[in-house]
NUKE-74149 format. One line per 5 residues: number of its first residue (from 1); for each residue x, y, z negated of C-alpha. Coordinates in pm, 1 decimal. Example, Ala and Ser with C-alpha at 12.3 -4.5 7.8 and 13.67 -1.06 7.14 Angstrom:
<sites>
1) 1230.0 -450.0 -780.0; 1367.0 -106.0 -714.0;
</sites>
This chain:
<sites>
1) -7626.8 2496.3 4909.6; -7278.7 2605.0 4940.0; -7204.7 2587.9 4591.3; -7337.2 2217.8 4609.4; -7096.9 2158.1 4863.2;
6) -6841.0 2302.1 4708.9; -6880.2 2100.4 4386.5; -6869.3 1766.4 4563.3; -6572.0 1882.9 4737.2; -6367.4 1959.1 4391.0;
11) -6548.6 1632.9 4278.7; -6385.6 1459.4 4585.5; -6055.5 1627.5 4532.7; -6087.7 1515.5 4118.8; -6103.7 1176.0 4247.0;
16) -5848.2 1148.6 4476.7; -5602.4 1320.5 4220.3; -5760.3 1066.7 3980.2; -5673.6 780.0 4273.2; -5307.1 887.9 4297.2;
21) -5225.3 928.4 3947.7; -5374.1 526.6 3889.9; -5146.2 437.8 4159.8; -4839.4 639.5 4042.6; -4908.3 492.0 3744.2;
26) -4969.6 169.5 3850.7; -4611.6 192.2 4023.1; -4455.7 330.9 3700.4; -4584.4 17.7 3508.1; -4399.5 -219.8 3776.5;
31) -4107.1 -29.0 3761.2; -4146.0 -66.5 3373.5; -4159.6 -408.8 3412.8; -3860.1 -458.0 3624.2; -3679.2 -230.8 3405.7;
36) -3752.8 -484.2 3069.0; -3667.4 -802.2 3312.9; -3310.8 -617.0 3393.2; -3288.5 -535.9 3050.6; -3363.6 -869.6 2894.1;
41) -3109.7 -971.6 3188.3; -2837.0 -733.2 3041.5; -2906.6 -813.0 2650.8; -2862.7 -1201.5 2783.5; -2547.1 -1149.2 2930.3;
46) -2391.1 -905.1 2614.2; -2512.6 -1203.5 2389.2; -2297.9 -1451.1 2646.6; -2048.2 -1225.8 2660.6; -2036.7 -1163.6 2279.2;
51) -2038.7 -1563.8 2230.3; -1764.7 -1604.8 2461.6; -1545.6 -1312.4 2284.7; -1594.0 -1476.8 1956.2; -1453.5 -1793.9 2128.5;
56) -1182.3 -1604.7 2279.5; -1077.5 -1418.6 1947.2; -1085.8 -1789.7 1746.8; -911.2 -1930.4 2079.9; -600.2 -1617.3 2007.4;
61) -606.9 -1686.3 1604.2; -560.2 -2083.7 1689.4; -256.3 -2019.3 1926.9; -114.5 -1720.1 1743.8; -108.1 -1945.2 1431.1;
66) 72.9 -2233.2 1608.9; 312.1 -1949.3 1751.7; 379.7 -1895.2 1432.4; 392.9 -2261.9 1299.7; 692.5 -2289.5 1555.8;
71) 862.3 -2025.1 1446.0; 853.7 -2193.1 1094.0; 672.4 -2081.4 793.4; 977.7 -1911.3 589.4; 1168.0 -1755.1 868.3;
76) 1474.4 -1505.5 841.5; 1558.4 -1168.9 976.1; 1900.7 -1007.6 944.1; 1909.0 -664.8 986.9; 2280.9 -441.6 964.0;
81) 2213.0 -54.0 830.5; 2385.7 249.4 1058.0; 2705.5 400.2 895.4; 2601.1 682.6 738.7; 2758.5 1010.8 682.7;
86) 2923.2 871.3 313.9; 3052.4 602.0 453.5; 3365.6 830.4 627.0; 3321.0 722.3 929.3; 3449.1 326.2 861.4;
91) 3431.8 116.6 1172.3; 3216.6 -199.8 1221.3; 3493.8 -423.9 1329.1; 3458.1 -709.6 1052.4; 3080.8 -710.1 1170.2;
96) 3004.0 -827.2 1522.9; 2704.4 -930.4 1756.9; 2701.9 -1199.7 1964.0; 2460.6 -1156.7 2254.5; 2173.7 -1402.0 2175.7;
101) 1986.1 -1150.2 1903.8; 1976.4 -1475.1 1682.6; 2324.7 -1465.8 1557.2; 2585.0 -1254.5 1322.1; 2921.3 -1251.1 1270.5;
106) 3178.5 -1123.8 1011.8; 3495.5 -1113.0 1053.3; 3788.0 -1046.2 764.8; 4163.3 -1012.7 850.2; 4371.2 -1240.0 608.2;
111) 4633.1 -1146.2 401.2; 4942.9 -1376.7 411.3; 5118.9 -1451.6 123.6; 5309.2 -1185.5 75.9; 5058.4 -933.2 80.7;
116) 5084.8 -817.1 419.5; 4794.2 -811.1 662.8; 4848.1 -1082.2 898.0; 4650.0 -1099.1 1220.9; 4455.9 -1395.0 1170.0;
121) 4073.5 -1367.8 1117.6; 3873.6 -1579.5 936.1; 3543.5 -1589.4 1081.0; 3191.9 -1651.3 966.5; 2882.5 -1698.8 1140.9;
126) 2505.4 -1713.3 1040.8; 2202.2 -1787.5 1321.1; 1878.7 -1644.0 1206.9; 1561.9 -1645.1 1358.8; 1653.7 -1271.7 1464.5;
131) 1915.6 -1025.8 1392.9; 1887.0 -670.0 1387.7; 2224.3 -455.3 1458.4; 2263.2 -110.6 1343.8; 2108.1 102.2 1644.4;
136) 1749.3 -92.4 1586.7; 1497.9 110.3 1530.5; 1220.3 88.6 1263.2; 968.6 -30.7 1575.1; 1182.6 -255.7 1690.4;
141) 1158.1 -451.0 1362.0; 811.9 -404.6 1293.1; 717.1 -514.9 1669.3; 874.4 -881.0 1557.8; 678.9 -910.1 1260.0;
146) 359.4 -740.8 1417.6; 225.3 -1157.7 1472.7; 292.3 -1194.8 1105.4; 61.6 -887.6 949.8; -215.2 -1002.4 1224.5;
151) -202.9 -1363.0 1046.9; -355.0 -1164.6 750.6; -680.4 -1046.2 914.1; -722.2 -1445.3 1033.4; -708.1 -1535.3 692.0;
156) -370.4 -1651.8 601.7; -129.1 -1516.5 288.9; 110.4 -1352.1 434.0; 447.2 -1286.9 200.5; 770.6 -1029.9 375.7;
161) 1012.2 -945.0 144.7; 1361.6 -778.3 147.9; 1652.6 -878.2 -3.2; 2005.1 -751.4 -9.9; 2288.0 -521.8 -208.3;
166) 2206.8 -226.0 -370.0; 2234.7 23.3 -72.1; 2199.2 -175.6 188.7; 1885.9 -39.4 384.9; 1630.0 -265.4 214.6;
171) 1364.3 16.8 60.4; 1431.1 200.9 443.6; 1339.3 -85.9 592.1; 1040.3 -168.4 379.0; 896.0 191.8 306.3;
176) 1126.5 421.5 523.5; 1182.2 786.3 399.2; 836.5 929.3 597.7; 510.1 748.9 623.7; 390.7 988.9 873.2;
181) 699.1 974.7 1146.9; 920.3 721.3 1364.8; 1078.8 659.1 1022.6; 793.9 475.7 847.8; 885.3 138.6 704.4;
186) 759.0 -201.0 707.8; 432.3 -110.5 434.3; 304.6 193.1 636.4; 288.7 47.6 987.5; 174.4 -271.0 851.3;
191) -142.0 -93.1 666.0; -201.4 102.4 1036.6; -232.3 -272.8 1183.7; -427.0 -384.5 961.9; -699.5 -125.5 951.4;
196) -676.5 -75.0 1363.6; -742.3 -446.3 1425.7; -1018.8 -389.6 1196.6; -1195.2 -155.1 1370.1; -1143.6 -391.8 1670.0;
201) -1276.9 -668.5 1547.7; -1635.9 -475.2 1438.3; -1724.0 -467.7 1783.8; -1723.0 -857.0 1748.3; -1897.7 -901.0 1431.9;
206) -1651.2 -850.8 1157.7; -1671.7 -614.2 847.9; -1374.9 -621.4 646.4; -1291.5 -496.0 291.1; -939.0 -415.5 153.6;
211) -834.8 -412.3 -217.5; -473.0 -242.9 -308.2; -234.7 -277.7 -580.6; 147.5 -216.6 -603.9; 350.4 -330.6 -888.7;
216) 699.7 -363.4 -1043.2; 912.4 -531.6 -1237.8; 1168.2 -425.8 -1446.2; 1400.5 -557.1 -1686.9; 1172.4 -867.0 -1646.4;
221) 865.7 -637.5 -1795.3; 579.8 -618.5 -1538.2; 456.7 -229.6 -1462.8; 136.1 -98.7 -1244.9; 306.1 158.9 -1041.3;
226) -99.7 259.3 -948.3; -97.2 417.8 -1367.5; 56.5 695.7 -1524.1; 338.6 613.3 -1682.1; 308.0 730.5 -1988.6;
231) -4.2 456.0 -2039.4; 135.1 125.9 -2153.0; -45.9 -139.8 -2097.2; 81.4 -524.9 -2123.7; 47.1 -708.1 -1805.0;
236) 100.1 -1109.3 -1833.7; 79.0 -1348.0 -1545.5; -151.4 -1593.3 -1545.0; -279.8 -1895.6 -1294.9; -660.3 -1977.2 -1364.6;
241) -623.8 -2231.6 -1079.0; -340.3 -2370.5 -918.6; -383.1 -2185.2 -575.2; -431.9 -1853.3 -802.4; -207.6 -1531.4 -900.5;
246) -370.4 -1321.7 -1200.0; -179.5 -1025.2 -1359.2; -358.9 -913.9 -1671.9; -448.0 -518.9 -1690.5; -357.1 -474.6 -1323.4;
251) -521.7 -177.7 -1118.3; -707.6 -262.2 -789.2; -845.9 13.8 -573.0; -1056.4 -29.9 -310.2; -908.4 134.9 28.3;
256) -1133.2 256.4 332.1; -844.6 431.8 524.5; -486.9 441.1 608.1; -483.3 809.7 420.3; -616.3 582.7 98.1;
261) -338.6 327.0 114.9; -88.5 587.4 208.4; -174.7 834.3 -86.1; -141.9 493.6 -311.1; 205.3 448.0 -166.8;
266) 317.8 802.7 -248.2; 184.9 766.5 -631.1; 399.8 420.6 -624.9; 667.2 562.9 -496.3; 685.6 875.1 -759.1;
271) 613.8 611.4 -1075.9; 908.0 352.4 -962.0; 1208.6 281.6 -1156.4; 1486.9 432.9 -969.6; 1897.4 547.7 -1108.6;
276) 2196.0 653.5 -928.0; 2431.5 377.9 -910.1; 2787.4 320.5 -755.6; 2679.7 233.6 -439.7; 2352.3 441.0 -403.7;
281) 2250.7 779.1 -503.1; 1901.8 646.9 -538.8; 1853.2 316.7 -533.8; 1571.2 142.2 -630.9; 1612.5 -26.3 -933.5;
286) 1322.2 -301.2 -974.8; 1106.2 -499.2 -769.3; 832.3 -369.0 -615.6; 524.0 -577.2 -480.3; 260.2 -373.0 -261.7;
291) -48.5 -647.5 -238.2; -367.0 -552.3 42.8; -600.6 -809.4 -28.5; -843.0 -832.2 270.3; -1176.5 -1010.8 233.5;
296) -1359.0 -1028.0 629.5; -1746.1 -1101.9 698.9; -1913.1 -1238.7 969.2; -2240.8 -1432.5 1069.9; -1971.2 -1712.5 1151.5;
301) -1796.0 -1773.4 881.6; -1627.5 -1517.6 586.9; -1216.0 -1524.7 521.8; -985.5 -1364.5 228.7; -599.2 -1363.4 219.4;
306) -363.7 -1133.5 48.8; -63.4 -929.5 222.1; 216.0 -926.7 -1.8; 509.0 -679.3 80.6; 800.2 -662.8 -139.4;
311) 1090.2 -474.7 -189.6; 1339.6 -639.9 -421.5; 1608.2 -506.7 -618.9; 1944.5 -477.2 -508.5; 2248.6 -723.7 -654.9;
316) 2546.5 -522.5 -780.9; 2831.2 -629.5 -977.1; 2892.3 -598.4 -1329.9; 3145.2 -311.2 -1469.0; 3162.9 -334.2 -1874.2;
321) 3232.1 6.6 -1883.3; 2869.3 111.8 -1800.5; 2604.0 171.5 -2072.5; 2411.1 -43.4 -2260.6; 2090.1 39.8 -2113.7;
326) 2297.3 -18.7 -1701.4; 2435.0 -359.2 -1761.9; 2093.7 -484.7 -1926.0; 1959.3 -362.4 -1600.7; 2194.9 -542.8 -1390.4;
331) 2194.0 -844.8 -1559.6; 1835.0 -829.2 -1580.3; 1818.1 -795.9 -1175.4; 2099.4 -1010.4 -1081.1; 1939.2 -1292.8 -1302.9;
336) 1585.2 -1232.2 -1125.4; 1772.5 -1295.4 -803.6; 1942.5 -1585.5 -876.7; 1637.5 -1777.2 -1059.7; 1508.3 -1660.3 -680.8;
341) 1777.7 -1831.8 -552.2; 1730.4 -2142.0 -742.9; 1411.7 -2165.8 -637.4; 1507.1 -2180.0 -256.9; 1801.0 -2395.8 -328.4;
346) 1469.8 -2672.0 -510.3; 1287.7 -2571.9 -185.3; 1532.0 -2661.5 59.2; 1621.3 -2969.3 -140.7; 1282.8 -3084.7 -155.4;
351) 1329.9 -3132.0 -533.2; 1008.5 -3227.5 -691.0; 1047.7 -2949.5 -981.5; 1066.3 -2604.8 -871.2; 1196.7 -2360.8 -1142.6;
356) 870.7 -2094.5 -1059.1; 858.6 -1959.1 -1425.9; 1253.4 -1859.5 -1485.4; 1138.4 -1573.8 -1412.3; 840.3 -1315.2 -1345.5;
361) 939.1 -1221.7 -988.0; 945.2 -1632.6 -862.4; 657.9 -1735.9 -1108.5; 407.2 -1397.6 -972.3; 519.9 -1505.7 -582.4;
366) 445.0 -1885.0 -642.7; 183.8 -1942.7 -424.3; 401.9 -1697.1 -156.2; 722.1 -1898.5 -174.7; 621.5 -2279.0 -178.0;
371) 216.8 -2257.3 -144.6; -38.1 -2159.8 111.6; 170.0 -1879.1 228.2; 325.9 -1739.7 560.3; 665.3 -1616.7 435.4;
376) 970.9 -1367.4 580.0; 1287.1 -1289.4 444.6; 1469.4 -985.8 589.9; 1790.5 -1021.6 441.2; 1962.8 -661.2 466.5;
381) 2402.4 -613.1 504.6; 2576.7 -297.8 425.3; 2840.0 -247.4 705.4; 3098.7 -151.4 518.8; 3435.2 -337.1 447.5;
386) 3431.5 -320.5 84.7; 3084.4 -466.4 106.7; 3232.0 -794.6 263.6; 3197.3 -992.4 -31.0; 2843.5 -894.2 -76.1;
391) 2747.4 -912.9 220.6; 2899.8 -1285.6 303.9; 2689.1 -1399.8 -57.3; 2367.2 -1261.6 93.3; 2397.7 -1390.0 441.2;
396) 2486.4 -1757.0 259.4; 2183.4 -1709.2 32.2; 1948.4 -1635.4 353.2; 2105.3 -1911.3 537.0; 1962.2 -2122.6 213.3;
401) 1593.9 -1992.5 254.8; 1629.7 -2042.1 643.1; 1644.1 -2459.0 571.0; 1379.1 -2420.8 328.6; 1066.7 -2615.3 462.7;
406) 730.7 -2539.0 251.1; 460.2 -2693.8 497.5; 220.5 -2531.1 690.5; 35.2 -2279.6 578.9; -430.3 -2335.1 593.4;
411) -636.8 -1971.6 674.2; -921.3 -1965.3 337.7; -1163.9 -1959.1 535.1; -1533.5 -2053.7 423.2;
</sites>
């Protein structure tokens, strides 16, 4: 009898346990359910707030581009190099700042007619869209044209060159000495940008690919600086279509990381016509055109544009006393520059025949100098005296490109 009673006791106690854990569960299943409401709540609002980031980012590209559209789409930097320790410690009297960052000023004392040094100065002055003295850093520059590189990821060509006399900072400025420190150039710090913002933009629905090449040309013969050089391969330039740049036999590789693009750079750099001239040890002694071309996907819309930086050869002057092999150099550079030059000059004058294919270097940056392009010119000075002349033809040539007018630039977007 007590082992009946005991048995409908456990029974009792079996349902009761039975009872609770219904009604736990029960409670877990509301809970459950207010869980997936909040849930659903929260995916509702990330899709809203996802929809109005993508409106915000398209809102930034449309007022960044007519930022840019402002500023005009060939604009002009000026930057000044330091004196360095071979320049015996000159002073920078003939070149002066005026306080409005925009403007330049050199300064030469006359000589009267009898040879003497009178104290009359003839002055000339030059207004760019910004001018760099010789204290500004490598950030400072690359913070101005920072709006520029991010037109690239929006889908616009973007084209920044240097131009200038042989040692007048225009390689520093470009590539700087080290990739890695406060000393990286213009290339380097652009390819960081570019591949941050990237990353930045995945969070809203953009995958982006990148495609690298870097060539050269020399004596008016187009090289792959990506290729050993002891392959020789003939590359011709060719336009399929009229908005399109094709250069037969030329490498592309396709870049994940900065370390990629940087490691590219280095191999470039080693493979690059270079000679020791009269005014630098080192100096560079082709052009050089470093292309990223960026391709971006989304469930919006897809874009592709082409970042061309470029580091051209500097102008020296002729002395018939040099080799053979030197003055066809020369002439071959100081011809490249001026067919450039012609070219702006049919730019600025609206002429309805541009001279594109007097040479490789204006007929390969076409569709960068008077197409769908957004275009720089940093236009680099030597301080030194003796560099006056130079220096005075470079600033006139940049004041050229600064009236040159080549229409506003459309993103490729499809």
């Amino acid at each position: 009898m007590a082992e009946m009673k005991k048995r409908h006791q456990d029974k009792d106690q079996e349902i009761e346990k039975m009872k609770i854990l219904s009604e736990q569960n029960q409670k877990l299943i509301e809970e459950n359910d207010v869980y997936k409401q909040e849930i659903d709540g929260v995916k509702a609002k990330l899709s809203e707030v996802s929809e109005k980031l993508y409106k915000g980012e398209m809102d930034r590209r449309k007022l960044h581009n007519q930022i840019l559209e402002l500023k005009g789409n060939i604009r002009v930097f000026c930057r000044v190099r330091p004196l360095l320790p071979s320049d015996h410690a000159e002073n920078l009297e003939h070149v002066q700042f005026p306080n409005d960052e925009k403007s330049i000023l050199l300064a030469r004392t006359e000589e009267s007619h009898s040879g003497r040094e009178s104290k009359d100065q003839r002055k000339y002055k030059f207004n760019f869209d910004r001018v760099f003295p010789p204290r500004s850093s490598q950030q400072e520059v690359f913070q101005e044209i920072s709006l520029l590189v991010q037109s690239a990821l929006d889908g616009y060509n973007v084209c920044i060159f240097t131009y200038g006399q042989t040692g007048s900072g225009k390689t520093y400025t470009m590539e700087g000495p080290d990739p890695l420190d406060d000393t990286m150039g213009i290339i380097p710090r652009a390819v960081h940008q570019v591949f941050n913002s990237a990353v930045e933009l995945k969070d809203q629905g953009w995958k982006y690919t990148f495609t690298a090449s870097f060539l050269e040309i020399y004596n008016e013969t187009i090289r792959d600086l990506l290729v050993d050089k002891t392959i020789k391969k003939e590359h011709k330039i060719k336009r399929p279509t009229s908005n399109a740049v094709h250069v037969t036999n030329r490498k592309y590789v396709n870049v994940e990381t900065v370390e990629e693009v940087l490691s590219l750079i280095k191999i470039a750099k080693q493979n690059r016509a270079t000679a020791c001239t009269r005014m630098n040890e080192s100096s560079s002694r082709s052009h050089s055109v470093f292309q990223l071309k960026i391709e971006g996907l989304s469930k919006k819309g897809n874009i592709t544009s082409t970042l061309s930086l470029i580091d051209l050869a500097g102008s020296e002057r002729i002395n018939k006393s040099e080799s053979r092999d030197r003055l066809k150099e020369k002439h071959a550079i100081n011809s490249s520059l001026s067919n450039l030059g012609c070219v702006f000059i049919a730019l600025a004058n609206k002429d309805t025949f541009v001279p594109y294919r007097n040479s490789k270097l204006t007929y390969l940056l076409q569709n960068c100098l008077g197409g769908n392009s957004k275009t720089l010119m940093i236009v680099n000075i030597s301080p030194k005296s003796d560099s006056f002349g130079e220096s005075l033809n470079s600033l006139r040539f940049a004041s050229k490109v600064n009236e040159c007018v080549i229409g506003t630039a459309v993103a490729n977007r499809t």
